[in-house]
C-alpha positions as CSV (number, residue, x, y, z in Angstrom):
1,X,65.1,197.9,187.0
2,X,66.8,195.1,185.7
3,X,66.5,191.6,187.4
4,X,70.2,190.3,188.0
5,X,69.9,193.7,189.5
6,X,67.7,192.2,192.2
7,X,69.7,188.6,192.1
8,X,71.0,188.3,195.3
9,X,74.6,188.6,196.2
10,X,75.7,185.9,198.1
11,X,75.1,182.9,194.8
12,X,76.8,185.6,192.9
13,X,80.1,184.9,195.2
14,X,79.4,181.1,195.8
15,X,79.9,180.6,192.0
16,X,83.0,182.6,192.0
17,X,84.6,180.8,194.7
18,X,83.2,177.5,192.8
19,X,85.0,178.4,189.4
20,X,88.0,179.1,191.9
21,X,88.2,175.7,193.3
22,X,88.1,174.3,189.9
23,X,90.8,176.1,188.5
24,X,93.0,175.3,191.8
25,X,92.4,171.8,191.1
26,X,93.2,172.0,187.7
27,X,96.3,173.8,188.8
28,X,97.7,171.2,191.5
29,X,96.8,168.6,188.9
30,X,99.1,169.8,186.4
31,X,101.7,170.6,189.0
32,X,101.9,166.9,190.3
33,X,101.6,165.4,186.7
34,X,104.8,167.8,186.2
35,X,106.0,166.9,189.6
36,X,105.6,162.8,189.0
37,X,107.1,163.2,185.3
38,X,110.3,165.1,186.6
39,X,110.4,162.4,190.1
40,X,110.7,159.4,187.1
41,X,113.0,161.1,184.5
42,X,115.4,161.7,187.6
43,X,115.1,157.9,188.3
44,X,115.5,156.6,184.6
45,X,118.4,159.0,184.3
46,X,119.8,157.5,187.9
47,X,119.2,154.0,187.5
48,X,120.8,154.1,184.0
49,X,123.9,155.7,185.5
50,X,124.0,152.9,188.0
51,X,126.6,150.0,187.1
52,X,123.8,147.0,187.6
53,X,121.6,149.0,185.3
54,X,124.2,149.0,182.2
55,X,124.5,146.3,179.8
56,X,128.1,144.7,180.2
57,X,130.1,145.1,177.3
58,X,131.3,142.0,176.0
59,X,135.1,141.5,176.9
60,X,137.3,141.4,174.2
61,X,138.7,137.8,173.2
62,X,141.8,137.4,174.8
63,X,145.1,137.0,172.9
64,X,146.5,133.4,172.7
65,X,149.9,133.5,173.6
66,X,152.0,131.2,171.8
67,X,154.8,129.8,174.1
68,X,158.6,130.8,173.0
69,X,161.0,127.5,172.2
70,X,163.7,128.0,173.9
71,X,166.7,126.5,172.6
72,X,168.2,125.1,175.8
73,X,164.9,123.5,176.3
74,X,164.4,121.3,173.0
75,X,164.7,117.4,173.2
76,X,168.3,116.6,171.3
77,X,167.9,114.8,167.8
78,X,167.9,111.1,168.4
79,X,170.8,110.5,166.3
80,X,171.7,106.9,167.5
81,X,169.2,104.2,168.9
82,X,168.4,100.6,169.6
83,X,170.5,97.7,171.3
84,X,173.2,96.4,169.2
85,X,171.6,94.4,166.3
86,X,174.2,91.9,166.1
87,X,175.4,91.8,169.6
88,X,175.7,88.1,170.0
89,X,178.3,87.9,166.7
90,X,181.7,88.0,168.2
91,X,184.1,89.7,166.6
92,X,188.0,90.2,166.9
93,X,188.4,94.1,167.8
94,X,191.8,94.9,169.5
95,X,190.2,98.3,170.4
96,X,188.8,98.5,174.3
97,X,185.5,100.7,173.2
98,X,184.3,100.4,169.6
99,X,180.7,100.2,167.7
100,X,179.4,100.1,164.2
101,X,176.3,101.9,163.4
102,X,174.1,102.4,160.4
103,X,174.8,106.0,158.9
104,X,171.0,106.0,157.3
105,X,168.9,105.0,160.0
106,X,171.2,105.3,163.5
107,X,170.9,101.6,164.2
108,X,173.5,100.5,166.3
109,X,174.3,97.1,164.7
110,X,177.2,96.2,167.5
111,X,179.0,98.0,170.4
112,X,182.0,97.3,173.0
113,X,181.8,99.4,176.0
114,X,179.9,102.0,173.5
115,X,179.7,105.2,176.8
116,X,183.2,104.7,178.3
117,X,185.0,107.8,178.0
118,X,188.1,107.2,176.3
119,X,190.9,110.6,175.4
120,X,190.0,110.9,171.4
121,X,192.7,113.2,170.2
122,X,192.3,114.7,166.8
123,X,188.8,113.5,166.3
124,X,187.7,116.5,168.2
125,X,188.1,118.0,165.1
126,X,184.9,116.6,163.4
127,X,183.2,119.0,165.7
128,X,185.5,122.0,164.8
129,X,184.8,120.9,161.6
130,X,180.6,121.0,162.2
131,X,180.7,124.6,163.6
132,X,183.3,126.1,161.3
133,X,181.3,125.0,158.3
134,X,178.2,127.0,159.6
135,X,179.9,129.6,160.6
136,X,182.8,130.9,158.1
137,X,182.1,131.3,154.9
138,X,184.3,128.9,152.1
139,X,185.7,131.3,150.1
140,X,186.4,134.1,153.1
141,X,190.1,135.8,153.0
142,X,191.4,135.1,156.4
143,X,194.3,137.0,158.2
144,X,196.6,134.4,160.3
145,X,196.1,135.4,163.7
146,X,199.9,135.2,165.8
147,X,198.8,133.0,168.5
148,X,197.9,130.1,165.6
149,X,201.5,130.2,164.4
150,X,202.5,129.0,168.1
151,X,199.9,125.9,168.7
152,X,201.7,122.2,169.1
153,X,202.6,119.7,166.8
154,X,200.9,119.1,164.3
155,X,201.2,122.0,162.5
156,X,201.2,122.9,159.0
157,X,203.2,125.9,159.2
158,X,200.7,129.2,159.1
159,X,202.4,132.1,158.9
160,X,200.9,135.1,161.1
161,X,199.3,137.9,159.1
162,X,199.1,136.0,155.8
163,X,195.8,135.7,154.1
164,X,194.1,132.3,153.6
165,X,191.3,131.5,151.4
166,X,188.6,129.1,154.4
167,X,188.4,126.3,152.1
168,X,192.2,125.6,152.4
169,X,192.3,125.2,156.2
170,X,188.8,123.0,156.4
171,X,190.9,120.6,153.7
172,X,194.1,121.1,156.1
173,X,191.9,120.8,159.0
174,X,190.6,117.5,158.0
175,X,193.0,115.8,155.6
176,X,196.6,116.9,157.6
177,X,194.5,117.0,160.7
178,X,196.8,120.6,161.4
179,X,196.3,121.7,164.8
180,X,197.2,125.5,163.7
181,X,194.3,125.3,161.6
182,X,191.6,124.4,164.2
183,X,192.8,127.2,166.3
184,X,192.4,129.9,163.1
185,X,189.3,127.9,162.4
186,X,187.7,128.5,165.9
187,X,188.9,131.9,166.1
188,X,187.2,133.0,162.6
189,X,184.5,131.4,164.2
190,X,184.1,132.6,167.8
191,X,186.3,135.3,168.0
192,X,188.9,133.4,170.5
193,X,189.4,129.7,170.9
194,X,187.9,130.1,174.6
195,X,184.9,131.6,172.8
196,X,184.7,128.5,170.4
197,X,185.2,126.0,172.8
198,X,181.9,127.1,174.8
199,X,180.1,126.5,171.5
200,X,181.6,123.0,171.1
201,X,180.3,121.8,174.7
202,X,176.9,123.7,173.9
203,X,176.6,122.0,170.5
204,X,177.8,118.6,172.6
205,X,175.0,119.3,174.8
206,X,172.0,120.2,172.2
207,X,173.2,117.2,170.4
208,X,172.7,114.8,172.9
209,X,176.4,114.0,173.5
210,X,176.5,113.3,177.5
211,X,179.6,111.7,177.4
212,X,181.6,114.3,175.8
213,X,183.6,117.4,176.8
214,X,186.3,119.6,174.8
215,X,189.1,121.6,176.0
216,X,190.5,122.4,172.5
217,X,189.6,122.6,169.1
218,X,192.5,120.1,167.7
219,X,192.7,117.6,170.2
220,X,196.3,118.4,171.3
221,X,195.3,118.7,174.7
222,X,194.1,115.8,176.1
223,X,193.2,116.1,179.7
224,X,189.5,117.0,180.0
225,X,189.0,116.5,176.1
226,X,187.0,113.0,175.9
227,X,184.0,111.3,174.1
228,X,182.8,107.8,173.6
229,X,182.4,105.4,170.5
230,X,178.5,106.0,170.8
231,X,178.8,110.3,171.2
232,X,181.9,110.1,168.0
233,X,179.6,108.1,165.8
234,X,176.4,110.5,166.5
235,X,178.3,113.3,165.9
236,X,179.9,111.9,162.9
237,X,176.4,111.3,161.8
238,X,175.1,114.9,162.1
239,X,178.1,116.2,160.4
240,X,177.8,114.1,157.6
241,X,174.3,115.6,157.2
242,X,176.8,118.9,155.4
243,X,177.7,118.2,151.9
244,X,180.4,119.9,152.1
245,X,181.7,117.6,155.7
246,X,181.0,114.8,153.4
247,X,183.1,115.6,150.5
248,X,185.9,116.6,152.6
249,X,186.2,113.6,154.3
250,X,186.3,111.4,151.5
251,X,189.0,113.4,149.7
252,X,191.9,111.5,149.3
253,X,194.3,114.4,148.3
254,X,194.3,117.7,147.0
255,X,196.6,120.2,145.5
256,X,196.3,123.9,146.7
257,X,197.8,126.9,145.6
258,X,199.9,129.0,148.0
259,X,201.5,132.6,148.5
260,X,204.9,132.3,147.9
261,X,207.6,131.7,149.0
262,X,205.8,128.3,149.3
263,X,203.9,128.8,146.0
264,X,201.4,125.7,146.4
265,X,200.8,122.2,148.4
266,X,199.2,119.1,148.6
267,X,197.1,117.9,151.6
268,X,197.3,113.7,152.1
269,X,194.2,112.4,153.8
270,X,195.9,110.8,156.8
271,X,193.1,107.9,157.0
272,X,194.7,105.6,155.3
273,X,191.5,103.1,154.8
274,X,190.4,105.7,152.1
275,X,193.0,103.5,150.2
276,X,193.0,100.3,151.3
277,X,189.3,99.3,151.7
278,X,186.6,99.2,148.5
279,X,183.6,101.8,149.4
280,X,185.3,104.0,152.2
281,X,184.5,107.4,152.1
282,X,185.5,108.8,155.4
283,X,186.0,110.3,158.1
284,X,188.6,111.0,160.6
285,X,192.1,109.1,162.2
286,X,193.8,110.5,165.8
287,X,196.5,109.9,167.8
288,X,198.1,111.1,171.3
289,X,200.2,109.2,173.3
290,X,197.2,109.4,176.1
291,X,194.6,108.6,173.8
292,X,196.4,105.6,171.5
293,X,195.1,105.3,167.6
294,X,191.9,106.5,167.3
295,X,189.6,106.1,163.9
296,X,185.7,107.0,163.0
297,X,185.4,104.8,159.5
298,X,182.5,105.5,157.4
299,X,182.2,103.2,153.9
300,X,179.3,102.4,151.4
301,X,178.8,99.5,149.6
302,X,175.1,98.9,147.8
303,X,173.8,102.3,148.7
304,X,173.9,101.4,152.6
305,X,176.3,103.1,154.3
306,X,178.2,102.2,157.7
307,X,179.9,104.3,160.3
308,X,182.5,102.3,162.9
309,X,184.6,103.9,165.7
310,X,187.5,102.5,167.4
311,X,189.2,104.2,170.5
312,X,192.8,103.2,171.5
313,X,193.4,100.2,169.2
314,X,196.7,98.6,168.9
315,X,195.6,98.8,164.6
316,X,192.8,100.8,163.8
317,X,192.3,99.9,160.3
318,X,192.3,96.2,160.6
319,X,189.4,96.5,163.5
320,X,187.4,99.1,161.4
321,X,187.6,96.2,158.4
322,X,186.5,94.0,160.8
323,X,183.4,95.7,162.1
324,X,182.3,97.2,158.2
325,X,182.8,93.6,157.4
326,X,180.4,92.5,159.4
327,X,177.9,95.2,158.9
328,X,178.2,94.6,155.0
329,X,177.6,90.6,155.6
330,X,174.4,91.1,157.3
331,X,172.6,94.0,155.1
């Protein structure tokens, strides 16, 4: 008989249940390893989900905005400055309000009563002369609106519905001084003349002018149209900064061809000084009964040129000598 025959039977099961515990241990030990690595890839996976667990992006720069200029809010050119240079030289002006200025550099070489408002008449027309020049173009055909043909004296006799060449109303507008051609001036400009006198007070206004209003564009109208000596020579200033201002100013007279039946004409600069004093070269005369003679004077002499206004004087030219005299004597 064999001998494991004989072994006896209870080792025989002791070693069984032996190599049973093993393997059940071997078994749970692999479960919780499985157990563990599942318990940590669920807490990677959650704390990576989790918003203090994720890198923050980095923001993207922001935009710089640049600020818009508005128009409205823009410092006016300095256009005039200084106390009167030669305020202590006394000088014969029969004009209330009055003051010289250097046209180059805006010095104000001598002033009388330079910010009272004074009635100006037709030198309202330097503005109408600064916008229309922007605005309409010099060789544009214009149709004579009826209204024009109706304005106050001074007139140069526009006919309604003839066509105009622009460059022969800026040289009546400036020369003749005709009110008719302000008012076709500002309506090829604005579209009505209440449209162009808004522009005129908002150019007054970005220009600095404090002292000045409009209620036309010719000047006929006098009540609520007023500047000053220092506002008039600013302006003229500015608008002498256009060629084509300048040139017309100092035109002493010019012949123009017309549709007939009046076939041509000849436009007479009406500031008389163009003739009468050596270097003039500008720029505008006035005249209502409210507002007396009125004259901006502009002359050059040496390459320096001089600007003098005189409100309400009894004989503009002889104070605008005066003052362009003195400004000459002390260059």
């Amino acid at each position: 008989m064999p001998l494991d025959v004989l072994t006896p039977v209870a080792p025989r099961r002791r070693r069984r249940r032996y190599r049973a515990g093993r393997v059940t241990l071997i078994l749970l030990f692999v479960l919780a390893a499985a157990g563990a690595g599942v318990w940590f890839g669920r807490r990677e996976a959650t704390a990576a989900q989790h918003p203090s667990a994720v890198a923050p992006r980095p923001k993207p720069p922001t935009p710089r905005t640049v600020p818009h200029s508005d128009p409205k809010s823009q410092p006016p050119p300095r256009l005039l400055y200084g106390t009167p240079l030669l305020g202590g030289t006394h000088v014969r002006v029969r004009a209330p309000a009055a003051i010289l200025v250097d046209a180059d550099t805006g010095r104000v070489l001598w002033a009388e009563r330079p910010h009272q408002r004074r009635k100006i008449a037709s030198l309202t027309k330097i503005m109408t002369a600064t916008l229309a020049l922007r605005a309409v173009p010099w060789a544009r055909k214009i149709t004579v609106a009826r209204s024009v043909t109706r304005v106050p004296l001074v007139r140069e006799g526009l006919r309604t519905g003839e066509h105009v060449r622009a460059w022969k109303l800026f040289y009546a507008l400036l020369l003749f001084s005709g009110n008719d051609d302000a008012n076709q001036l500002a309506i090829s400009t604005a579209g009505s003349v209440h449209a162009f006198l808004r522009q005129m007070n908002d150019e007054a206004r970005k220009l600095g002018l404090r002292d000045t209003h409009y209620t036309s564009p010719s000047g006929i109208r006098d009540r609520g149209n007023f500047s000053t000596p220092w506002d008039l020579a600013a302006l003229t200033r500015y608008a002498l900064r256009n060629p084509r201002f300048d040139r017309l100013v100092r035109t002493k007279l010019v012949h123009v061809r017309w549709s007939a039946p009046t076939n041509s004409k000849i436009y007479v600069n009406n500031n008389f000084l163009l003739h009468a004093y050596h270097g003039a070269n500008g720029v505008k005369t006035g005249y209502t009964r409210a507002s007396g003679w009125c004259l901006v004077a502009s002359a050059t002499r040496h390459g320096r040129r001089l600007i003098a206004v005189v409100l309400d004087s009894s004989n503009i030219y002889a104070d605008a000598r005066r003052l362009l005299n003195l400004g000459f004597s002390r260059s």
